[in-house]
C-alpha positions as CSV (number, residue, x, y, z in Angstrom):
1,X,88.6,126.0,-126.5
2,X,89.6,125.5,-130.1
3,X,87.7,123.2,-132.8
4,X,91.0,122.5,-135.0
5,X,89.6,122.0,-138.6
6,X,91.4,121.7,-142.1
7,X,91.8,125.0,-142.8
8,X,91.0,127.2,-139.8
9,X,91.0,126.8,-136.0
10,X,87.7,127.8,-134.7
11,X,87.9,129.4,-131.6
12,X,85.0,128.1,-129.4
13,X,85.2,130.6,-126.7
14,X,82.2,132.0,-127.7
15,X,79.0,130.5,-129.7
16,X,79.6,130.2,-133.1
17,X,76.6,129.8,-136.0
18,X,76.4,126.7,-138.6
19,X,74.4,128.2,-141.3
20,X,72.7,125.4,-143.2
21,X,72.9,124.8,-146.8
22,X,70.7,121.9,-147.9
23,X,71.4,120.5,-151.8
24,X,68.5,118.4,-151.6
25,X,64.9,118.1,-153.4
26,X,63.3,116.7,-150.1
27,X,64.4,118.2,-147.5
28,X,61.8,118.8,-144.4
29,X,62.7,122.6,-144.1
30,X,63.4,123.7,-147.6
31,X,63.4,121.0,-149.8
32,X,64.3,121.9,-153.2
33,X,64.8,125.5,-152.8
34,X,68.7,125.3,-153.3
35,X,69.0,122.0,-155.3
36,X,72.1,122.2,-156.8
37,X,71.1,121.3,-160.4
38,X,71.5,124.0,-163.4
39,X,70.4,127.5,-162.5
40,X,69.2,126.1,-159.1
41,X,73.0,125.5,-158.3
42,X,73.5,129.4,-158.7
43,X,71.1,129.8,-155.9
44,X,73.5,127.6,-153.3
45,X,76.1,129.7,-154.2
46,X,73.9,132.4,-153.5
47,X,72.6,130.9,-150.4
48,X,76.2,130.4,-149.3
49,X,77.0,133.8,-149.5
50,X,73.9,135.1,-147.8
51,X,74.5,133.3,-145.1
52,X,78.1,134.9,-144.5
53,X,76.5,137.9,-145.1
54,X,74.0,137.0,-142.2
55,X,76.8,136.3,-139.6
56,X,77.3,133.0,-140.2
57,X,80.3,131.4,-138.7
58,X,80.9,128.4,-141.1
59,X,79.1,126.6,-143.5
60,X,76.9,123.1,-143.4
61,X,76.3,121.5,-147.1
62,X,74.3,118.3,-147.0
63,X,73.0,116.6,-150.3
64,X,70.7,113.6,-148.7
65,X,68.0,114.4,-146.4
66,X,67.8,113.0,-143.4
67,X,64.5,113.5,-142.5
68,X,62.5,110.8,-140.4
69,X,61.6,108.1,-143.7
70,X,63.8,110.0,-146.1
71,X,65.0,107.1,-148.6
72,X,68.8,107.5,-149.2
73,X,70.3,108.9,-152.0
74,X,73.0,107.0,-154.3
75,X,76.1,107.8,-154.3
76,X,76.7,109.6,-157.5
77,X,73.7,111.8,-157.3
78,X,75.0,112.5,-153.6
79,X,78.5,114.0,-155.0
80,X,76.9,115.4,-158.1
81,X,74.7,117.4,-155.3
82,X,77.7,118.8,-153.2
83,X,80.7,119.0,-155.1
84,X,80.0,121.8,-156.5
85,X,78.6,123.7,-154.0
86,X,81.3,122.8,-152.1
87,X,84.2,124.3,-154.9
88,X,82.4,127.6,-154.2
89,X,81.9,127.1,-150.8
90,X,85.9,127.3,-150.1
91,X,86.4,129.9,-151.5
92,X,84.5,132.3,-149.4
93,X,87.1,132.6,-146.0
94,X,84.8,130.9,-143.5
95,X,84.8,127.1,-142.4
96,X,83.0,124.2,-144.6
97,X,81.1,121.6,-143.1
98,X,79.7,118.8,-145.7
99,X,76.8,116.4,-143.9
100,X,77.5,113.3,-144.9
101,X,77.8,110.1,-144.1
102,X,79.4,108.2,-146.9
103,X,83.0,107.6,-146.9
104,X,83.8,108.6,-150.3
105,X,82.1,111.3,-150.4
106,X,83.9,112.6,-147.2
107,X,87.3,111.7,-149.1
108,X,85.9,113.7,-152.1
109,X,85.1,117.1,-150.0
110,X,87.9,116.6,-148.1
111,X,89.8,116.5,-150.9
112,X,88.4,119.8,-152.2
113,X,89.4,121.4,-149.3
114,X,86.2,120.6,-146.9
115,X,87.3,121.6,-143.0
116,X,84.2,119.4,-141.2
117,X,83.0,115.8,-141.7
118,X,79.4,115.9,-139.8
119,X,77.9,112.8,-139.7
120,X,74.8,111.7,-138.4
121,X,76.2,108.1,-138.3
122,X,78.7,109.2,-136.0
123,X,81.3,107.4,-138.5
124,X,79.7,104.0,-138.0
125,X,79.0,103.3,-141.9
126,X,82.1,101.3,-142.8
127,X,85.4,102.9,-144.3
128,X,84.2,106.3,-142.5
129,X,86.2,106.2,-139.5
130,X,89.3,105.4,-141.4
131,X,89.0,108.6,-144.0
132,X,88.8,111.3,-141.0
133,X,91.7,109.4,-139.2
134,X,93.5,109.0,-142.2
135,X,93.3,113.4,-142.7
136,X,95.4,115.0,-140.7
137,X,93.6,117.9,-139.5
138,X,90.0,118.0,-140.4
139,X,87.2,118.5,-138.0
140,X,84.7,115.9,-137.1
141,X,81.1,116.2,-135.8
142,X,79.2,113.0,-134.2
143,X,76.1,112.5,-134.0
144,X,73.8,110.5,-132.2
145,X,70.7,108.8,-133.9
146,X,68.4,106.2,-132.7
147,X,68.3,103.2,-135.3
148,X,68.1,105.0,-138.9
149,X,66.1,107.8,-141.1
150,X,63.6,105.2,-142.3
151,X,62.9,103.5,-139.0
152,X,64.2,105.9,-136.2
153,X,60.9,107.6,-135.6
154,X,58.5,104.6,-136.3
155,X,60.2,103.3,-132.9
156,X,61.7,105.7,-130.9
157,X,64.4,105.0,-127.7
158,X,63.0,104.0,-124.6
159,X,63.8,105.1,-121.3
160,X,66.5,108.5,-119.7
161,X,67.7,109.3,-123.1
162,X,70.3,111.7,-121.6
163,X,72.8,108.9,-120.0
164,X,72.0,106.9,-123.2
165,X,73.4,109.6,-125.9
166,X,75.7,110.5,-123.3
167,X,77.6,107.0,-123.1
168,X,77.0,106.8,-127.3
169,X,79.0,110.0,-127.9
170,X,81.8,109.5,-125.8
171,X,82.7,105.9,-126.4
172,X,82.2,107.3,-130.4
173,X,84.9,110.1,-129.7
174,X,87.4,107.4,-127.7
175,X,87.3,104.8,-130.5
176,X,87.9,108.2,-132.9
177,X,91.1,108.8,-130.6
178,X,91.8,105.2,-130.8
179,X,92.6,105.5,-134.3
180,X,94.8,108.4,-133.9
181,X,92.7,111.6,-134.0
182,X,93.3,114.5,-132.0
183,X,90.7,115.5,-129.4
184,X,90.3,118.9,-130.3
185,X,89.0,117.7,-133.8
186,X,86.3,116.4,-132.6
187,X,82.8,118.2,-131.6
188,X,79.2,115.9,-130.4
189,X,76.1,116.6,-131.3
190,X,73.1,114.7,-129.3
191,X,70.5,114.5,-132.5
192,X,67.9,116.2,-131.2
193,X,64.9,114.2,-133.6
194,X,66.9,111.5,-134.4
195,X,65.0,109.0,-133.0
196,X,63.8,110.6,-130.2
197,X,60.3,111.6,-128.6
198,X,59.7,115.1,-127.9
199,X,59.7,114.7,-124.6
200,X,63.5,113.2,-124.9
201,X,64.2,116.0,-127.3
202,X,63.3,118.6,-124.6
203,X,65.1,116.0,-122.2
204,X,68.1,116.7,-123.7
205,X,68.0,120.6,-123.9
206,X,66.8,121.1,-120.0
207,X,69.5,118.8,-119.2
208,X,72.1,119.3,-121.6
209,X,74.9,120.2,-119.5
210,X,75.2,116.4,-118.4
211,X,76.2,116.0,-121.8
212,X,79.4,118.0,-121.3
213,X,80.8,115.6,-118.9
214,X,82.3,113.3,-122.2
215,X,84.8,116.4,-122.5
216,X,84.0,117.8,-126.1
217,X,82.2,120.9,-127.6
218,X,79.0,120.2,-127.6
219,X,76.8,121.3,-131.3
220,X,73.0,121.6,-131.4
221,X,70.7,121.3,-134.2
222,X,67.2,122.3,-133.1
223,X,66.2,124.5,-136.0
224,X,62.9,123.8,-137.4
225,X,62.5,120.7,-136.0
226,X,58.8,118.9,-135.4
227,X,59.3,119.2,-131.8
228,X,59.3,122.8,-132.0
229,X,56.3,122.2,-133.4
230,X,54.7,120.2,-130.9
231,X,55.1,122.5,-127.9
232,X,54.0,125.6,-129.8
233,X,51.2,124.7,-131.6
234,X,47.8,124.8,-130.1
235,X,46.6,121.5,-131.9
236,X,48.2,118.1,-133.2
237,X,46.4,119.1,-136.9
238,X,48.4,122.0,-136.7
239,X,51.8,120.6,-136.3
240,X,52.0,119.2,-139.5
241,X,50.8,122.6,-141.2
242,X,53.1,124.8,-139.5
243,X,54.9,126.9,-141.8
244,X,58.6,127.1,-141.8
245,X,58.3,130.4,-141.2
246,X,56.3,129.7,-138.0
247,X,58.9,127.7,-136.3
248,X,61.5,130.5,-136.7
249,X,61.2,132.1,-133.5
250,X,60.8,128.7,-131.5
251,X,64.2,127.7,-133.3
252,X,66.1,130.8,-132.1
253,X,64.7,130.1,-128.4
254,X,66.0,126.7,-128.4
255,X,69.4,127.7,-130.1
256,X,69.8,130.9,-127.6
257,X,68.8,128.2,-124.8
258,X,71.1,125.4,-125.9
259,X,74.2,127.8,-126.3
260,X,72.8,128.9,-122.6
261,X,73.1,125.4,-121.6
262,X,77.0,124.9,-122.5
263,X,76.5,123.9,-126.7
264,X,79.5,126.1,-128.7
265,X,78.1,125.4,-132.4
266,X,74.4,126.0,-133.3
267,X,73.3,124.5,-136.3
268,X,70.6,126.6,-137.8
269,X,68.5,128.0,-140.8
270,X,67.6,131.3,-139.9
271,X,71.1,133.0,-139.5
272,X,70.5,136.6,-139.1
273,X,67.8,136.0,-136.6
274,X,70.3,133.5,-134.3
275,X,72.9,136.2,-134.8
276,X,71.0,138.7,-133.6
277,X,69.6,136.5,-130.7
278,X,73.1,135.7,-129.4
279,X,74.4,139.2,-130.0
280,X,71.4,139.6,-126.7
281,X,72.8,136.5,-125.0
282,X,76.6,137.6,-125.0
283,X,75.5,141.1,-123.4
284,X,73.3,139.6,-121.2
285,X,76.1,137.1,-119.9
286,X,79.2,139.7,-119.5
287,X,80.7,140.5,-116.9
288,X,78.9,143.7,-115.4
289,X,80.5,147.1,-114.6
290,X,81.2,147.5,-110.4
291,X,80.0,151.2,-109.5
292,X,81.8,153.6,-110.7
293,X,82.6,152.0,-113.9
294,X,79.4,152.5,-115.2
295,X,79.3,153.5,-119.1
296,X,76.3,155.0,-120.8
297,X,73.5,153.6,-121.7
């Protein structure tokens, strides 16, 4: 299975690791820490290149949060976020996603050399659809969210979410094909948050291989997300004051669990940890020696 991107066809064949690099003074996770303004812009190169160093497969650069409420960010201040990061970004031999789901701003990454369009939008804003079809090669992630940032978590969906995101994605991906774009450009990803209780959340990770009948790679992106949270805290007042840190190990679960479930791409903070998780999960999963083939221990 091979996601065919700008610059580099990602072999799928085993799980590969989206190391996230937010540009953003508000992000949930780690808002501000690699804002891409003046010296702070060094430290998303940095970032960048830590994450390689890590094990990361490719690269995720977002410049507007998209936490639940998160008010969006003009357009401007979006590609005076990323473009930079993302010159630097392409120069370092791995795969470059850029989160986004302005048009122009995917033209502009693209432009730079960008391999992955990853939209939460799913290419819905208008003019979206028409920049990844109009490139002849670049990847494409879709996501599914519930309503939007500001409102999708003041009402959440209703009902078997898994059918639901299910039908979404893959009548996203044909109307994507409709317009002339290869399927092996194109990766879903169920937004695990986005709208979504945590009981839906959960939902769609116990019964994520459902998902795998619309006929793509599937991405997840569980890291440090509230639901985490919620199962592994012993009190609601303690879910809001769980420390980033604190949700690391619940993150690499779910990631290990979601690549256990059929998902190709994990989208994650905590590279070297999810590296090291998988490096478990691949020996765990191989094909074991008959008798007589045994090696040493």
């Amino acid at each position: 299975m091979i996601w065919q991107t700008s610059r580099f066809q990602i072999d799928l064949g085993h799980p590969r690791v989206m190391g996230i690099v937010n540009v953003t003074p508000d992000s949930f996770s780690d808002g501000g820490k690699y804002f891409s303004a003046g010296g702070a812009q060094r430290a998303a190169f940095a970032h960048c290149e830590q994450l390689i160093k890590d094990g990361a497969d490719m690269l995720d650069i977002g410049g507007e949060s998209t936490r639940p409420g998160a008010p969006p960010v003009p357009l401007d201040e979006e590609l005076a976020r990323v473009l930079p990061v993302v010159r630097h970004a392409v120069t370092l031999g791995v795969p470059v996603s850029v989160d986004t789901y302005k048009p122009e701003v995917m033209a502009a990454v693209l432009d730079l050399g960008a391999d992955i369009v990853n939209d939460i939008w799913a290419l819905r804003q208008p003019g979206a659809a028409a920049v990844v079809a109009a490139h002849p090669t670049c990847g494409v992630c879709l996501m599914h969210m519930h309503r939007e940032p500001q409102t999708m978590q003041a009402a959440p969906m209703e009902g078997d979410v898994v059918p639901q995101v299910l039908a979404f994605l893959a009548q996203a991906a044909a109307e994507l094909r409709a317009l002339g774009v290869a399927a092996d450009r194109i990766t879903l990803d169920p937004g695990i948050g986005f709208g979504k209780t945590v009981a839906q959340n959960f939902a769609l990770l116990a019964r994520q291989h459902e998902l795998l009948a619309a006929g793509y790679p599937l991405l997840a992106g569980w890291s440090r997300k509230s639901s985490l949270a919620a199962v592994s805290s012993s009190s609601l007042a303690q879910v809001a004051q769980l420390d980033i840190i604190d949700r690391m190990v619940p993150s690499v679960t779910a990631a290990v669990l979601a690549v256990d479930r059929g998902a190709r791409v994990v989208r994650v903070h905590d590279v070297r940890e999810t590296v090291q998780a998988l490096k478990v999960w691949v020996a765990a999963t191989a094909p074991q020696p008959t008798s007589g083939q045994l090696g040493a221990p």
